[in-house]
C-alpha positions in Angstrom: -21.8 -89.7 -29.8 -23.8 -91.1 -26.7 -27.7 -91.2 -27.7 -29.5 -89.0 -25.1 -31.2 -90.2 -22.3 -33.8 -89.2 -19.7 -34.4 -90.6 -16.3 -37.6 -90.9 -14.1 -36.1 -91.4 -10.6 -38.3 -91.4 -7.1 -36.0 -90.0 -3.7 -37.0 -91.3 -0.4 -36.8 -87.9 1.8 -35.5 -87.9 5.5 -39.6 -87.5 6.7 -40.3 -91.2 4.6 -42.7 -89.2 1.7 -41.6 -89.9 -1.5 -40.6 -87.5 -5.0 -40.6 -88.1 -8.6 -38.7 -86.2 -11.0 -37.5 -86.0 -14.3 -33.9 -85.2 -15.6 -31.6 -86.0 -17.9 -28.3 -86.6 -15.9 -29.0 -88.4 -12.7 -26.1 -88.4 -11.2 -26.6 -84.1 -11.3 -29.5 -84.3 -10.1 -29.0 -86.8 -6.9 -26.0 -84.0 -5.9 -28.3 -81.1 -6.3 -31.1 -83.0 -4.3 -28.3 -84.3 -1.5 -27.0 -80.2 -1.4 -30.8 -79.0 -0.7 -30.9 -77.5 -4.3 -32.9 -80.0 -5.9 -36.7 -78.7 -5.8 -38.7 -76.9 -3.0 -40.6 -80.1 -2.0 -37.3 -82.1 -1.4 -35.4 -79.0 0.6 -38.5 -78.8 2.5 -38.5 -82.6 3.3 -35.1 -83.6 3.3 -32.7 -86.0 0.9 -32.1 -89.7 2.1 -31.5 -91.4 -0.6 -32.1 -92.5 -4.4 -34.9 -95.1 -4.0 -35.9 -95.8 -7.7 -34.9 -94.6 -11.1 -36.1 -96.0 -14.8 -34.4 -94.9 -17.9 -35.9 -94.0 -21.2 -34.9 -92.7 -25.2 -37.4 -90.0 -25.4 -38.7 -87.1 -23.1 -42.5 -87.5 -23.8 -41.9 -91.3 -22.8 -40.3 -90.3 -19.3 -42.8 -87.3 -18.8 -46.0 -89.4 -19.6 -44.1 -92.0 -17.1 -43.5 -88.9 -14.4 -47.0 -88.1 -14.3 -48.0 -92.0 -14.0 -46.5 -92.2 -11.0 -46.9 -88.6 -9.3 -50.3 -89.7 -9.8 -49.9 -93.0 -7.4 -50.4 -92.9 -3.7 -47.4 -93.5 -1.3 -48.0 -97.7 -1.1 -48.5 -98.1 -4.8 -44.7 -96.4 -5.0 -43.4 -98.6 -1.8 -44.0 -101.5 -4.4 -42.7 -100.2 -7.3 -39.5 -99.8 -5.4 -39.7 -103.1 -3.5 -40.0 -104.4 -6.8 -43.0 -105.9 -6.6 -44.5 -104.6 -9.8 -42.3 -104.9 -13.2 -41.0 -101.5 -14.7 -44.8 -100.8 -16.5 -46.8 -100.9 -14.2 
């Protein structure tokens, strides 16, 4: 059996701002975001694409990672995508 898995992942929305979620099954998740279904804040803003996404073994490691980077401001996120920081930042 496949171990489970959860995934922090960041969407770039159509207006440039930026969401973090949670989920286990990504690819789901993308399609529900894509069809407008995926949370209020991304319907509102628009889907443009998948911009980030870091996968962990256990929930409290991705939620405590979630709230890390809800908690950043929009350039601190613009680097973590560019790459410019390492995974832990």
């Amino acid at each position: 059996m496949k171990p489970w898995r959860w995934y922090v992942y960041i969407i770039e929305c159509s207006d440039g701002t930026y969401y973090t979620g949670l989920t286990w099954n990504l690819d789901i998740r993308i399609n529900q975001h894509q069809l407008g279904k995926g949370s209020a804040y991304s319907t509102k803003h628009g889907f443009k694409k998948l911009a980030y996404a870091e996968e962990f073994e256990s929930f409290d490691e991705a939620r405590h990672r979630e709230k890390q980077i809800k908690d950043w401001n929009q350039s601190k996120k613009q680097k973590l995508i560019s790459g410019k920081w390492g995974k832990w930042v």
